[in-house]
Structure formats: C-alpha cells, structure tokens
C-alpha positions in Angstrom: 1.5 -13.2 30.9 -0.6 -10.2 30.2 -1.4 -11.9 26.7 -3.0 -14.6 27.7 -7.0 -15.1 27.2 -8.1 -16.4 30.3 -11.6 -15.3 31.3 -12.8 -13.6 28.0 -15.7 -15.6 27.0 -17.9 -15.8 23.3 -21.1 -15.6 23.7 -22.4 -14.9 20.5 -20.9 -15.6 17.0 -20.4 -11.9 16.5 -18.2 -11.6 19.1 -15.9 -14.2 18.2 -16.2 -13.1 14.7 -15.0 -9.5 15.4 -11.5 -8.0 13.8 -10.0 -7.9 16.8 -11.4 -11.0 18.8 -8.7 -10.9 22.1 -9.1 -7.7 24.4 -5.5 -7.0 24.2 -5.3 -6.5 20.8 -8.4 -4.2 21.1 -6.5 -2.2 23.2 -3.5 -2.3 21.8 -5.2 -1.0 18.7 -7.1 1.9 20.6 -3.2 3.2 21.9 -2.4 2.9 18.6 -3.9 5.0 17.2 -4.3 7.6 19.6 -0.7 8.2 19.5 -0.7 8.4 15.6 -3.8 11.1 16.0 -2.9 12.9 19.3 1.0 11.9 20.2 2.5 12.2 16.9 1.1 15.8 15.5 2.4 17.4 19.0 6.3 16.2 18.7 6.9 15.3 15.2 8.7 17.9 13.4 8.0 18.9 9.6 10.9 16.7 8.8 9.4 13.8 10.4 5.7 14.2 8.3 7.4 15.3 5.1 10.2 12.7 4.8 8.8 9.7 6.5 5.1 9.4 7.9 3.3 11.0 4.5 5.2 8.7 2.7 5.0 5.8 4.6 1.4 5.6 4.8 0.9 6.6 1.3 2.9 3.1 0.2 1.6 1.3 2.6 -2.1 2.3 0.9 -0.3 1.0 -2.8 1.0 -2.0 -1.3 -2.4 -2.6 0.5 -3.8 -2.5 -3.5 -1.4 -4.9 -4.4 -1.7 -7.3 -1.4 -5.4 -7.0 -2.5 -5.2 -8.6 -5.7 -1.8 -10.7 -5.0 -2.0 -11.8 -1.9 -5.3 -12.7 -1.7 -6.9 -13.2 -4.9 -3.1 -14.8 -6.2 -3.1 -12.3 -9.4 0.7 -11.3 -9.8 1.0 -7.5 -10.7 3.6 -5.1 -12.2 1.6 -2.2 -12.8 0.8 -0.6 -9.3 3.0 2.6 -9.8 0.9 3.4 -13.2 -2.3 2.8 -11.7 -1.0 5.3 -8.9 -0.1 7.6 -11.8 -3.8 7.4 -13.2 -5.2 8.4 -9.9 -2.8 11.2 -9.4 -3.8 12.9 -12.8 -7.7 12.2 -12.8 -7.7 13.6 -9.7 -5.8 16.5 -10.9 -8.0 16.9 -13.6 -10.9 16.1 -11.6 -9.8 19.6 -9.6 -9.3 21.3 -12.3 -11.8 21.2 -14.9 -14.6 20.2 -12.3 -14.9 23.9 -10.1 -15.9 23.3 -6.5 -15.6 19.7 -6.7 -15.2 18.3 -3.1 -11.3 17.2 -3.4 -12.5 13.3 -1.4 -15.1 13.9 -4.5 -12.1 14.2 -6.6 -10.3 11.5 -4.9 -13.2 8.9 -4.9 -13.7 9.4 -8.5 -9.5 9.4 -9.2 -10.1 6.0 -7.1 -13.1 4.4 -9.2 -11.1 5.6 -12.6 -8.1 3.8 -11.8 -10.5 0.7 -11.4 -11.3 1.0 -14.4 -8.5 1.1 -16.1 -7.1 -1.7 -13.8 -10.3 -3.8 -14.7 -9.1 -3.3 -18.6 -5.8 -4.4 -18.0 -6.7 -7.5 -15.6 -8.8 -8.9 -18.6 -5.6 -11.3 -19.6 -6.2 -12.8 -15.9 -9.1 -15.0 -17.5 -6.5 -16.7 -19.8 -3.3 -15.9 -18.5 -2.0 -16.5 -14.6 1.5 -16.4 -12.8 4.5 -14.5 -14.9 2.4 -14.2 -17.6 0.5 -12.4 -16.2 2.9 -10.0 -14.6 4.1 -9.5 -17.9 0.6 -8.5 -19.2 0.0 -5.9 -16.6 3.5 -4.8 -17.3 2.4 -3.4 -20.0 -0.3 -1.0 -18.3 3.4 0.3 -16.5 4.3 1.5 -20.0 1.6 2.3 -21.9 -0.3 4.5 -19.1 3.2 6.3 -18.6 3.0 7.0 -22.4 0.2 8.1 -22.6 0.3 10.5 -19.7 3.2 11.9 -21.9 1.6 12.0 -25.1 -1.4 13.6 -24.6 -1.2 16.9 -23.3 -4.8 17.1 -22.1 -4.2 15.1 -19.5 -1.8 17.2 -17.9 -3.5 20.4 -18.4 -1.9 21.2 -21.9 2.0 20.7 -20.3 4.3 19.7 -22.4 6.1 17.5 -20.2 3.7 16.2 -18.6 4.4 17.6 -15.1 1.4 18.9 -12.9 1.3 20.9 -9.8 -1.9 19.9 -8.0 -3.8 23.0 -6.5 -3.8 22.9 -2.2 -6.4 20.2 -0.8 -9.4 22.6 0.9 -12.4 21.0 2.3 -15.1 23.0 4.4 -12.8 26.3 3.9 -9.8 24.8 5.9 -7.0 24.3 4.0 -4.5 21.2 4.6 -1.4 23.8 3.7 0.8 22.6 6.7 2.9 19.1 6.9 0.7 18.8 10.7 -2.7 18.9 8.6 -1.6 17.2 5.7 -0.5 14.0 7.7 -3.8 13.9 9.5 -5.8 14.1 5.9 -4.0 11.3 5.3 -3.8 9.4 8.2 -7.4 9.6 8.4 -8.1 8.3 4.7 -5.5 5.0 5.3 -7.2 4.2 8.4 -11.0 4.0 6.9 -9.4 2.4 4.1 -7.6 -0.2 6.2 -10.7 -0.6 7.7 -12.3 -1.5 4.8 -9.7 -3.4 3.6 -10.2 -5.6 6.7 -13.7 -6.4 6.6 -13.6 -6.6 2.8 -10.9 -9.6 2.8 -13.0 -11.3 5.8 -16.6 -11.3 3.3 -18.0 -13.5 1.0 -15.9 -11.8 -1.0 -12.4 -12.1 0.4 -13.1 -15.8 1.0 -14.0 -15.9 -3.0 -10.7 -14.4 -3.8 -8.8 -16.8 -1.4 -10.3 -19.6 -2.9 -9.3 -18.7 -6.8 -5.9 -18.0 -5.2 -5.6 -21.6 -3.7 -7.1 -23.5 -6.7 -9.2 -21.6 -9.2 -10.5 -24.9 -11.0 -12.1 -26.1 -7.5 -13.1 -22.9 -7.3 -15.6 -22.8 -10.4 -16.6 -26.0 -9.5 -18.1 -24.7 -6.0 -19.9 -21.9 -7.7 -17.5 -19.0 -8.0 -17.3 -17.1 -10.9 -14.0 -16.3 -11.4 -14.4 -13.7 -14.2 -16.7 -11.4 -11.6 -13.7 -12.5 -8.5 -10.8 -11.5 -10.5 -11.8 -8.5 -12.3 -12.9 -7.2 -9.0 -9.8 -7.8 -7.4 -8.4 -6.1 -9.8 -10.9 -3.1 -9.7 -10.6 -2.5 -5.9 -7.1 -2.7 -5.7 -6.5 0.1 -8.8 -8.8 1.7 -6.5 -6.4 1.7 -3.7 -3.5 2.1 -5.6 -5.1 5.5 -7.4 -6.1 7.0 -4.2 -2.6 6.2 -3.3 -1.6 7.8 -6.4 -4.1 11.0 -5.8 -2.8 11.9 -2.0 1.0 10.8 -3.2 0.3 14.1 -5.9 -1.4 16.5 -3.5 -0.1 15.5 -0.2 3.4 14.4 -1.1 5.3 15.7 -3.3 2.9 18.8 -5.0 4.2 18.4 -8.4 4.7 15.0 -10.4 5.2 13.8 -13.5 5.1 10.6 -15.2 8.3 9.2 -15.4 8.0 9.8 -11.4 5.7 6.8 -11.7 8.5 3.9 -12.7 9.0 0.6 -12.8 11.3 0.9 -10.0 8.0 2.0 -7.7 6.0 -0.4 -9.0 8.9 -3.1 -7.6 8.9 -0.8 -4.5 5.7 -1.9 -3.8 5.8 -5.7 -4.8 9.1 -5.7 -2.3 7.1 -4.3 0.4 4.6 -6.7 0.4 7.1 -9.4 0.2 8.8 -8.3 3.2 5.9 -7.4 5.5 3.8 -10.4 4.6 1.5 -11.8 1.2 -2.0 -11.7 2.3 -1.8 -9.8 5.4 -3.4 -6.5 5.9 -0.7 -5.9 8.8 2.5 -6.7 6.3 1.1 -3.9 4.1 2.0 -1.5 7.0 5.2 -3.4 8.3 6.6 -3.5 4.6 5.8 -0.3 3.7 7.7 1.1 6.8 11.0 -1.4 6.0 11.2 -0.5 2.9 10.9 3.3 3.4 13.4 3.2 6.7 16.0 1.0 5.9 17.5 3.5 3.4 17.3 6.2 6.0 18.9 3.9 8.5 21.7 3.1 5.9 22.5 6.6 4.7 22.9 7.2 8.4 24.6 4.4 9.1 27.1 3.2 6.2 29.1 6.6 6.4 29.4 6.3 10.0 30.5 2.7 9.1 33.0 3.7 6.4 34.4 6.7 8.7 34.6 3.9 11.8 37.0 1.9 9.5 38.4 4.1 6.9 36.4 3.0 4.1 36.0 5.3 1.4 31.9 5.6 0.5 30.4 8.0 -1.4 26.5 8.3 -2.2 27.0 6.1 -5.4 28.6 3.4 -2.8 25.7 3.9 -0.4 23.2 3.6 -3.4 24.3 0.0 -4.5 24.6 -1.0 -1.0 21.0 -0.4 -0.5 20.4 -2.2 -3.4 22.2 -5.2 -2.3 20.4 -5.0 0.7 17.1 -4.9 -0.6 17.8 -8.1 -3.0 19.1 -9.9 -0.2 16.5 -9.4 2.0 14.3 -10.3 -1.0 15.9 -13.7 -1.1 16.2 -14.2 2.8 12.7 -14.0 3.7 11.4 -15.8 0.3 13.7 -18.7 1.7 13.5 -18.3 5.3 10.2 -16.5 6.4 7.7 -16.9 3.2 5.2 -14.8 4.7 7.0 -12.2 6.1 7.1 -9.9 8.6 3.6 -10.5 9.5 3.9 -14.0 10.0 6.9 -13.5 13.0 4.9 -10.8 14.6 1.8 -13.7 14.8 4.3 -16.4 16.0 5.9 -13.8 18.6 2.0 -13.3 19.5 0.9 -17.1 19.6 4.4 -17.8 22.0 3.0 -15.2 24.4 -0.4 -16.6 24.1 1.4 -20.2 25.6 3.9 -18.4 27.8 5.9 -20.3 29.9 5.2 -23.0 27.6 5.7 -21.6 23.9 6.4 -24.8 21.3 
C-alpha cells in the first residue's frame, strides 16, 4: 500500500524525532500546502475567501488557543471569544494611536496583551480546576465585553463600541483584496501552526501534558505548576488575540463587542470537541465542521423540505442546526472521544497494516 514504511530507515534521533517522521506524510504536507498557496488563490472566487477560507482559518487559530490550554495542559475555558475581543481592539488601538506601527508589530503586541490579560484571569487555575474553573474564566467573557463597552477609549471615543480597523499595509502593499487578504492570513496560521507543533512536542508541552494527566504527580517530579498553567494560559490568549486581531482587520472590518459572545466562545470549545482534544490537526478538522455544516444545511434542508413538501423557513433551518450541533456534541463525546483526529489516525494506522488492518 503506498502507506506503508518499508525501507525508510532512522539513523539519528533527529530524524525519528521530526514532525513529520513517515515520507508520505512529508509529502502529503508539501501538496498541501502548495495548493492552499498556489491552487486555491487562482480558482477560488471572492465568495469562497470571504465566506469560508478567512473564516475558517481564523477559528481554527482560536480553537488552536483553546486546544493549547484545554487539551493539553487540561485547563477548561469559557473565555476564548473575549480574549479574541481584546486582541481585536489593542490591535486597533495599537494602529491607531501608534503612527507607522508595523500592523504584525501591531498584531504581536495585540497577541502578548491578550496574554496578559488571559494570565490575570487563569490565576483561579492554582486553586480552582474542572467546571470551576470554566465558570471563573467565564467571567473574563463578561467583564472584558463590559468593559470594551464602557470605556470609550478603547474604541477610539465610539459610543457603542464598534470600530472599523484601518486597511492592513505592510512594505507599501496593501492586503485590500479577498486574494491578498487570505494569503496574509494563511501565511500567519501556518507559522503559528508551526509553532504550535513544536511547542506542544518541548519540555514544555510534555509539562503541560503531565499537569493535565495528574497535577499532584506532577509537582512531585519537579514541575511547577504555577509557571505550567499560567503559561498555558498566556500562550493560548496569545493565539486567541491574534485570532481576534486578523478576525477585525481581515474578516469582517468593523466589530463590536457584543460580536464577541458567549455563543463564539462555545463555537470554539465545540470545534475542538469535534476535531479532536489535544490535537493540533482537530483544531483545523473542527474548525472546518463547524464552519461548513451550516453551509451544507442551508443548502441542503430547503432542498430537503422542497423534496417532500415540508414547510421550512430560516427560523426552522436555524434550530435544526442547532440540533445538529448538540447531537453531534453528544455523539462523538460518547462514541469517538477524541474526535475527528483520532479516526483520521486509525484510518492512517489501518493503511500502515494493509491487508491486515486489526
């Protein structure tokens, strides 16, 4: 089978040691993403990078956060839409008040400022764990949506809140068409990925697994788990506000806080749930569920309802999706625990044994 392994050899512990270990998955990788940088900019339409791709790998940056600090370090989190909203606006204000400030300046610093604040807000991690804790950082989701609304600094003296971020220009070339856009952000989610990657496969990844698993034998082996948690929760802020900073500027334009709701914030936690906890992969698998299933059932339910004479409207279609989402929830928390990710590695480790998969 043209998975199989036969006649690639170690010789060093680097090689065996590398992200991708099998040839075929190197290659595999290298296809990849020359179709997302070369293939996709030449067919997609505007539809396709407005509607779809910019979003999808915006999310799939937010639920990379949250896999960050759920999935691997075990800290449960509410709070990833807020921590979005804080990078959205300090990198709004970063623009604004800063003149000729580099927007990945603007974006980096949006990134480390959310890590803050997420590092204030993880602080009930060192007493509190599980739904407790969720319900602590719950209460960044409210209080950093207040306070976006309260203070009219933040927002450039608006009353409402709302901003519209100015156009993203680097090296006098300005990202003003959905082409351009989609390969700023492309770009950013793949080094971050990358990161992401090598980060979770350190010293400290394994530290973070290891408070996840047990975070009593943990301190006993010598990990400090005031330094392992609040990091976790610093770099994934980080992600999730650089999320937050190219969801402003290369999403939608114009945002406001109440754009930042609970609802996302469960968006997220879904998407991880359905592409995989602890999987860097399931980030990108959930993230693209979760964003094309309502597509695919908008398309598909009216069809449905026109096949058989069934009378749904958008409110129907709405709840529908709903149901779907909750069922799918429970289906692979049941079935498939680690989600998506997991049946793409058992599909992988069949072809690996082919014609003798167990």
């Amino acid at each position: 089978m043209f998975y199989r392994e036969t006649g690639q050899f170690k010789t060093s512990y680097a090689a065996d040691q590398q992200i991708f270990p099998i040839r075929q998955d190197r290659i595999g990788m290298v296809l990849l993403l020359v179709a997302a940088f070369v293939v996709v900019p030449l067919i997609a339409g505007s539809y396709w990078f407005n509607a779809i791709l910019i979003p999808f790998l915006i999310f799939a940056l937010a639920a990379l956060g949250l896999n960050i600090l759920t999935g691997y370090a075990g800290q449960l989190s509410l709070g990833s839409a807020a921590f979005m909203a804080v990078g959205a606006y300090a990198a709004y204000n970063f623009q604004v008040r800063i003149e000729g400030i580099p927007v990945l300046v603007s974006f980096f610093l949006a990134g480390l400022t959310a890590a803050g604040v997420g590092i204030i807000f993880g602080l009930p991690s060192l007493r509190i764990k599980g739904f407790y804790l969720a319900v602590a950082t719950l209460a960044a989701q409210f209080f950093i949506v207040w306070c976006l609304t309260k203070f009219p600094y933040l927002s450039n003296d608006s009353s409402s809140g709302v901003i519209s971020v100015p156009d993203i220009a680097m090296f006098g070339y300005k990202f003003d068409t959905p082409q351009s856009r989609y390969l700023f952000v492309l770009t950013l989610v793949s080094l971050l990925a990358l990161a992401a990657k090598n980060m979770v496969r350190s010293t400290t990844g394994r530290a973070w697994m290891a408070v996840r698993d047990m975070d009593v034998a943990a301190e006993v082996i010598g990990i400090r788990l005031m330094q392992t948690k609040l990091l976790a929760f610093a770099v994934s802020s980080f992600y999730c506000g650089v999320a937050g900073a190219l969801y402003a500027f290369c999403y939608l334009g114009s945002v406001e806080p109440d754009g930042f709701s609970l609802d996302m914030s469960f968006k997220i936690l879904f998407m991880i749930i359905v592409g995989g906890v602890g999987s860097i992969l399931g980030s990108f698998l959930g993230a693209a569920f979760i964003l094309l299933l309502p597509i695919f059932l908008d398309i598909a339910l009216p069809w449905l309802a026109e096949l058989v004479h069934l009378p749904f409207d958008s409110a129907t279609v709405s709840h529908i999706q709903l149901m779907v989402f909750g069922a799918l929830i429970m289906f692979f928390l049941i079935v498939e625990p680690h989600g998506l990710a997991r049946l793409w590695q058992i599909g992988k480790e069949k072809l690996r044994l082919w014609p003798f998969p167990h």
